[in-house]
C-alpha positions as CSV (number, residue, x, y, z in Angstrom):
1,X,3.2,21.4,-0.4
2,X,3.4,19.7,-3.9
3,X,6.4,17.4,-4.7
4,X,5.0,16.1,-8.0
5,X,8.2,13.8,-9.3
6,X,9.4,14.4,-12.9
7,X,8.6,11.6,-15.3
8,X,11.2,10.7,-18.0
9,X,10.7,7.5,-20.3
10,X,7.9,5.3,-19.5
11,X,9.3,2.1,-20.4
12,X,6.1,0.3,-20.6
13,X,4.0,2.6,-22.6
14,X,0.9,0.3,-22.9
15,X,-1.1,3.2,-23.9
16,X,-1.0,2.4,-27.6
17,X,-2.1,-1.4,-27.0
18,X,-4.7,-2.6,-29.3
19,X,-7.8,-4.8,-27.1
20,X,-6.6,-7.9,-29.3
21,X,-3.1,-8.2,-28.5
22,X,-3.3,-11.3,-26.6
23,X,-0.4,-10.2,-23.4
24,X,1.6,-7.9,-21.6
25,X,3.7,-9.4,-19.3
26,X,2.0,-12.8,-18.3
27,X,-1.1,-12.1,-17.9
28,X,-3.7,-12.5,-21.3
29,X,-5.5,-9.5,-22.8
30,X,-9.1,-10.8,-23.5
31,X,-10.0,-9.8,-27.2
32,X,-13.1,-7.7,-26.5
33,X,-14.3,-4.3,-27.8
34,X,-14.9,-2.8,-23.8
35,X,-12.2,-0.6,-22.6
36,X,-9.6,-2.6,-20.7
37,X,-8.7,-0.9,-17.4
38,X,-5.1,-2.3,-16.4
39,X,-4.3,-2.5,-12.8
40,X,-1.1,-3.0,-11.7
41,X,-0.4,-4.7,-8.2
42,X,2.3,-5.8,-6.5
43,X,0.9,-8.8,-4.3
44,X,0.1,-12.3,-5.5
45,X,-3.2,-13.2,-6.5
46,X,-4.3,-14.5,-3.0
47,X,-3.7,-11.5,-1.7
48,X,-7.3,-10.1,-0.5
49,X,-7.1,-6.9,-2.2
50,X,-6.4,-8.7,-5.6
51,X,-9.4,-10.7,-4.6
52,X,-11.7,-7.9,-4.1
53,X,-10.4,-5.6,-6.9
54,X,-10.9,-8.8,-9.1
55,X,-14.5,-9.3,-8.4
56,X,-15.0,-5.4,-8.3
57,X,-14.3,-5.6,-12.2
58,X,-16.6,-8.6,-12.9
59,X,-19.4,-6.4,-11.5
60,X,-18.4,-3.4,-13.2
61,X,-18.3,-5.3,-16.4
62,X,-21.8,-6.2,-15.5
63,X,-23.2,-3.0,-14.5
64,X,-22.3,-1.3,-18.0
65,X,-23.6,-3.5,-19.9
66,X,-20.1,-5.2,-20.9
67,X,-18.3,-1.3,-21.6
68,X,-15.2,-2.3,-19.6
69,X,-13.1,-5.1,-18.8
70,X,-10.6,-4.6,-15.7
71,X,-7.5,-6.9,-16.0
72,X,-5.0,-7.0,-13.0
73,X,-1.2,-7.6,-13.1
74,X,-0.3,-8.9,-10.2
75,X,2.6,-9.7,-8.4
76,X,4.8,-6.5,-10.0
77,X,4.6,-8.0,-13.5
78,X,4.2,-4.0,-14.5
79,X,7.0,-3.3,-12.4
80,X,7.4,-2.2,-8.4
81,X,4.8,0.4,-7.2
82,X,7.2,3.4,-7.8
83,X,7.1,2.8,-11.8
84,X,3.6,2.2,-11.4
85,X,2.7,5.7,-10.3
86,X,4.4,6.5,-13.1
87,X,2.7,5.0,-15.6
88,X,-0.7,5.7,-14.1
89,X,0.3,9.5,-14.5
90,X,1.2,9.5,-18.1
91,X,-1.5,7.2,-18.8
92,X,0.4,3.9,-19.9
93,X,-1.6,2.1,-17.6
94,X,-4.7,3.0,-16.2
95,X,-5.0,2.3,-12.1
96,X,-2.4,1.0,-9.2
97,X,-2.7,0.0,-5.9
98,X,0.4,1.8,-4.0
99,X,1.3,1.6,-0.2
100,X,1.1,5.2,1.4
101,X,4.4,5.6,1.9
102,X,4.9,6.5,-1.7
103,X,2.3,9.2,-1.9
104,X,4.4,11.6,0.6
105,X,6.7,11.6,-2.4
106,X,4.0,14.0,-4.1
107,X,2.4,15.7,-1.2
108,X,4.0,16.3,1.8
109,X,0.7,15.7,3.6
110,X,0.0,12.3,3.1
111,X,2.9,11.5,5.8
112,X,0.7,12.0,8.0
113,X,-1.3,8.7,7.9
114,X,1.8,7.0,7.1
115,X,3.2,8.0,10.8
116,X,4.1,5.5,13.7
117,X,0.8,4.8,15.7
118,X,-1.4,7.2,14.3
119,X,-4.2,4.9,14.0
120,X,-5.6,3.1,17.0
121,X,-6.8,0.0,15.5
122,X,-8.3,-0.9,11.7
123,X,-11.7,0.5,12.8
124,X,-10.2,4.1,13.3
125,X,-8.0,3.9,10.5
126,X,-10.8,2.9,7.9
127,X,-13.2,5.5,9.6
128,X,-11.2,8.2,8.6
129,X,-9.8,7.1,4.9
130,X,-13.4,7.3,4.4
131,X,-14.6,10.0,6.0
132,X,-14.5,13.0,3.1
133,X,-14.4,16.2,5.4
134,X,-10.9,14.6,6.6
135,X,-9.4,13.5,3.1
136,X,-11.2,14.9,0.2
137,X,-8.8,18.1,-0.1
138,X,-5.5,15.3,0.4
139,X,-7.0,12.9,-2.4
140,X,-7.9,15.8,-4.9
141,X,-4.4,17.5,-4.1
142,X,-2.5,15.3,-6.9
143,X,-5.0,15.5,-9.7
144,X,-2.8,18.0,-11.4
145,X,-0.2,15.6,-11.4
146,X,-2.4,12.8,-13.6
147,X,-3.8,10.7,-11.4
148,X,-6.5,10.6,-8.8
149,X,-6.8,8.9,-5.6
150,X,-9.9,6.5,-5.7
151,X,-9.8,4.9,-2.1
152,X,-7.9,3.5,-0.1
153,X,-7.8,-0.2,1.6
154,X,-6.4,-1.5,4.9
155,X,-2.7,-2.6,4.4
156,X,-2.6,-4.1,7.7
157,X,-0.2,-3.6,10.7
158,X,3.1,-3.8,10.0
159,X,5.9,-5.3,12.7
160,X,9.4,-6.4,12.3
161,X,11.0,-9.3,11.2
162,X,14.4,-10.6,11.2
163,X,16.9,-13.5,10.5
164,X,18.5,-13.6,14.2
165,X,15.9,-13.7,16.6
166,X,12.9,-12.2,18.6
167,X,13.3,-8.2,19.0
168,X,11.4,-6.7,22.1
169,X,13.0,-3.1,22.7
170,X,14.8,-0.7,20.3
171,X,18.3,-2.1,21.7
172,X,17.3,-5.2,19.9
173,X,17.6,-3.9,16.4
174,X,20.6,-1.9,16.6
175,X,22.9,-2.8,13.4
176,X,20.2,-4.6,11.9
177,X,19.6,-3.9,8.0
178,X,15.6,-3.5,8.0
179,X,14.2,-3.6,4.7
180,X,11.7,-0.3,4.3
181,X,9.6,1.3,1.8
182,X,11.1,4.4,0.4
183,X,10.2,7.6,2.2
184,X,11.5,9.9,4.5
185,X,9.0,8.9,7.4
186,X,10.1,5.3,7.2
187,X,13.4,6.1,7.4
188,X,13.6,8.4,10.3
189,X,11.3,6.0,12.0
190,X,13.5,2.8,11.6
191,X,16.1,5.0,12.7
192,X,14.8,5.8,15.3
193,X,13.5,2.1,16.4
194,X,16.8,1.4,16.4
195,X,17.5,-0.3,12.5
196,X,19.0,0.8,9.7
197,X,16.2,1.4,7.1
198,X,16.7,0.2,3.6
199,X,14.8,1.4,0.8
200,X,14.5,-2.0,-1.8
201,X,11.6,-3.2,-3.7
202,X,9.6,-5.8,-2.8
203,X,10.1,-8.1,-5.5
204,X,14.0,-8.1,-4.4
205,X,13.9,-8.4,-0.5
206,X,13.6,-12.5,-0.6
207,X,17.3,-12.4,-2.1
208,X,18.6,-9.7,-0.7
209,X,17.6,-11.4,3.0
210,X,18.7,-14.7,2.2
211,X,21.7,-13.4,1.1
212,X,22.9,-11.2,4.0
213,X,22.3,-7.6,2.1
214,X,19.4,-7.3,4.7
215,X,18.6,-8.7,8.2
216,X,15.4,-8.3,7.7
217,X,11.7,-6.3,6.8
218,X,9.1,-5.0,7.9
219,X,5.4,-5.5,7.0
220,X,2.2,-7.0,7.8
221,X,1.5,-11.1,8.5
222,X,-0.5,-11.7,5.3
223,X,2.8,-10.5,3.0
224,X,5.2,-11.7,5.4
225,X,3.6,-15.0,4.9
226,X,2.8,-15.2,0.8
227,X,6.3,-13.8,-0.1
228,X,7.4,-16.9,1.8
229,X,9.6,-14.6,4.1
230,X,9.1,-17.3,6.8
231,X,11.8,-19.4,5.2
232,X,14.5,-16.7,5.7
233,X,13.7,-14.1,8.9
234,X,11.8,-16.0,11.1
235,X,11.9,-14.1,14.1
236,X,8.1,-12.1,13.5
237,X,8.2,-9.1,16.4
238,X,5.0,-7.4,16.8
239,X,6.2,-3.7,17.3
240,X,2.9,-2.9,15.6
241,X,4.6,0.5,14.3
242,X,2.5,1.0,11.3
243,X,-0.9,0.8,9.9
244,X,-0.4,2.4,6.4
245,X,-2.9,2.5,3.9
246,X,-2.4,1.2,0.4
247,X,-4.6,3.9,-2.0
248,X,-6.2,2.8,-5.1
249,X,-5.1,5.6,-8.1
250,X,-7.0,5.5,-11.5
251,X,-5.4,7.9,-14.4
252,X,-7.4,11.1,-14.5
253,X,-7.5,10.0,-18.4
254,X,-9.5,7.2,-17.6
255,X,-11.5,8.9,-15.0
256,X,-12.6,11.9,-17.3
257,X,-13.2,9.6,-20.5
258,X,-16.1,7.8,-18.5
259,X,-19.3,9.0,-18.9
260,X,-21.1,10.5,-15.7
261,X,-23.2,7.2,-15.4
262,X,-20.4,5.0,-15.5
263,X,-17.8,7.4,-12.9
264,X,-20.9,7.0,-10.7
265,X,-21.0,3.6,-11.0
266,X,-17.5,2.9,-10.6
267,X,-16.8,4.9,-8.0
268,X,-20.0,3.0,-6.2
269,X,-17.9,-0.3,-7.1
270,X,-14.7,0.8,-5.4
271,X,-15.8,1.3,-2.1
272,X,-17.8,-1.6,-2.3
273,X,-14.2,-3.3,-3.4
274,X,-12.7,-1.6,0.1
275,X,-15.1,-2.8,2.1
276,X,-15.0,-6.1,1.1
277,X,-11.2,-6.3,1.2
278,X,-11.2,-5.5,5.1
279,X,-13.9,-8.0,5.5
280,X,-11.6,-10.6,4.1
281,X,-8.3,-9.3,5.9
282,X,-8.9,-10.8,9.2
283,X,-9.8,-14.4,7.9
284,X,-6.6,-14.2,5.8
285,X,-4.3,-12.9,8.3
286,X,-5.1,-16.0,10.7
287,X,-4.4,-18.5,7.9
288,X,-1.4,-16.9,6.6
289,X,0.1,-16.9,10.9
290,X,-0.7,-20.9,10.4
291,X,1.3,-21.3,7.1
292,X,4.1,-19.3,8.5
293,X,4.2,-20.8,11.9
294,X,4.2,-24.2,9.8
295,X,7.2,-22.5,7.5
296,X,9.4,-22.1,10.8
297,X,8.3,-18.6,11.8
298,X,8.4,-16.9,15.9
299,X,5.6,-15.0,16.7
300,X,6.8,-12.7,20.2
301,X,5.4,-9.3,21.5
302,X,7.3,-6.6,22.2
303,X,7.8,-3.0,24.7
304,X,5.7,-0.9,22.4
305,X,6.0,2.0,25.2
306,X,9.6,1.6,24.4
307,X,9.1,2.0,20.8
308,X,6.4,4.4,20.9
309,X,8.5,6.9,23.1
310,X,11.7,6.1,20.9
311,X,9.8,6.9,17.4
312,X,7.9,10.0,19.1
313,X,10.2,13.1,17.4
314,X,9.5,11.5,14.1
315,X,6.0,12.6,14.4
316,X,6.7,16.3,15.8
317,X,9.7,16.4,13.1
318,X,7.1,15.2,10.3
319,X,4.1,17.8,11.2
320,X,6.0,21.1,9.0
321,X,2.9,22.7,7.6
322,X,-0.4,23.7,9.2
323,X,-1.9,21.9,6.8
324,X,-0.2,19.0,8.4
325,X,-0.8,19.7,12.0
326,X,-4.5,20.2,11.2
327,X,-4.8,16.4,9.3
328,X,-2.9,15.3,11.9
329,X,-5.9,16.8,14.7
330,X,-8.3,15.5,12.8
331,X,-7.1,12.3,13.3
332,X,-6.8,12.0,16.5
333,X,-10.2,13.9,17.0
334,X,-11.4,10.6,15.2
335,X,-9.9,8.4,17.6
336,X,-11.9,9.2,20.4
337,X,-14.8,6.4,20.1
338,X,-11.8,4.0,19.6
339,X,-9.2,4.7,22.8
């Protein structure tokens, strides 16, 4: 079922920006005749995905003989992910990279790969975000709502982190302000884990943990690390709850205004973007442990039977549809050469 959210004032209407204004934000326009393609991401610039998406659009700039330039804003200089989608669907900016969570806002099925230990390990996960008999009816679902879902990357496992110390069973987080991304999945399944889940963007949760408004988030090493979240919460539990993907959305505007050639072309340069992405992941994830073991951080395991049977009713509660219950099969079906 469609949820397509309304749209009011896009406060960052970039649409009408002429090639030779020299910014937006802080990063610099480069005076060119291509077509700039603006990307906003809300990750630093070491982040892997930035990385790949970065060389992606060096190629791409190649391969058309100079047509397009793609210029990334990193580190929500266009804003947090929600007022991305935004402007991607009106057209003020051109692509996004958002964390799945979000995209259940639109379509009720894409909770399904944002559910507690739906996916087995990266391998599984990355097998079906790729495989088109399983997604290519949920991508091409919110093209009526301007945008179109190009691919998706690996956003890691995330776990839980906290300012008071190591958490090995649900009792351990009862009381405990868990920072969350906003969606209806994560917040029965924090619930549920024992937390109280607490929508905030990312760009505020440093502040708001330091400051006592939260006791903590939740996400994978590799952020936990570069947002220097080390320094504040650094108990790191490995609850392993989530493996959600981060999609890649393009404007159907800018889709449809590239020739077939260059669609073909680009679309050839995403997934080579996605795979390289998951090839750096693993590299990256080990050296952003060491800098956050160096910054003070815990690293502990945890009972994941505990949390896997305590988070278990938010997948039946979250499978409504038959359209649901079908993605969800499928899934699992994929699992098989992974278990």
């Amino acid at each position: 079922m469609k949820r397509f959210l309304l749209i009011g004032t896009c406060l960052l209407m970039l649409a009408g920006c002429s090639a030779e204004e020299s910014s937006v934000g802080q990063v610099d326009i480069p005076e060119t005749d291509a077509t700039i393609i603006r990307v906003s991401f809300n990750q630093p610039e070491s982040n892997p995905q930035f990385i790949a998406l970065e060389e992606m659009g060096k190629r791409f700039n190649e391969r058309t003989d100079g047509a397009y330039e793609i210029v990334i804003y990193p580190s929500e200089l266009l804003g947090a992910q929600r007022e991305s989608i935004e402007m991607v669907q009106v057209g003020a900016i051109d692509m996004a990279v958002i964390v799945g969570s979000l995209m259940e806002n639109f379509v009720d099925e894409f909770a399904v790969f944002n559910l507690p230990y739906v996916f087995y390990s990266k391998e599984h996960q990355m097998d079906v975000l790729q495989n088109q008999d399983i997604v290519a009816d949920l991508y091409s679902s919110v093209e009526d709502g301007g945008m179109k879902v190009l691919g998706a990357f690996h956003g890691g496992v995330r776990n839980v982190y906290n300012t008071s110390g190591p958490i090995e069973t649900p009792a351990d987080l009862n009381g405990m302000k868990i920072r969350i991304i906003d969606s209806d999945t994560n917040i029965q399944m924090m619930q549920r884990m024992g937390g109280a889940g607490t929508p905030m963007g990312q760009g505020e949760v440093y502040t708001a943990i330091q400051s006592g408004v939260l006791d903590g988030g939740e996400n994978n090493e590799l952020i936990y690390s570069n947002l220097s979240h080390a320094e504040i919460a650094p108990y790191y539990s490995y609850t392993r709850h989530l493996m959600v993907p981060d999609y890649i959305i393009g404007s159907t505007n800018l889709i449809n205004s590239m020739s077939d050639e260059h669609q073909a072309i680009f679309m050839e340069e995403i997934q080579l973007a996605i795979d390289h992405q998951v090839d750096l992941f693993d590299s990256e994830v080990e050296q952003a442990i060491d800098t956050a073991v160096a910054a003070g951080a815990r690293f502990n395991e945890v009972d994941i039977d505990a949390f896997q049977e305590a988070v278990s009713p938010v997948i039946e509660n979250m499978l409504k549809t038959p359209e649901s219950q079908k993605l969800y099969e499928d899934v699992q079906s994929a699992a098989l050469p992974y278990r």
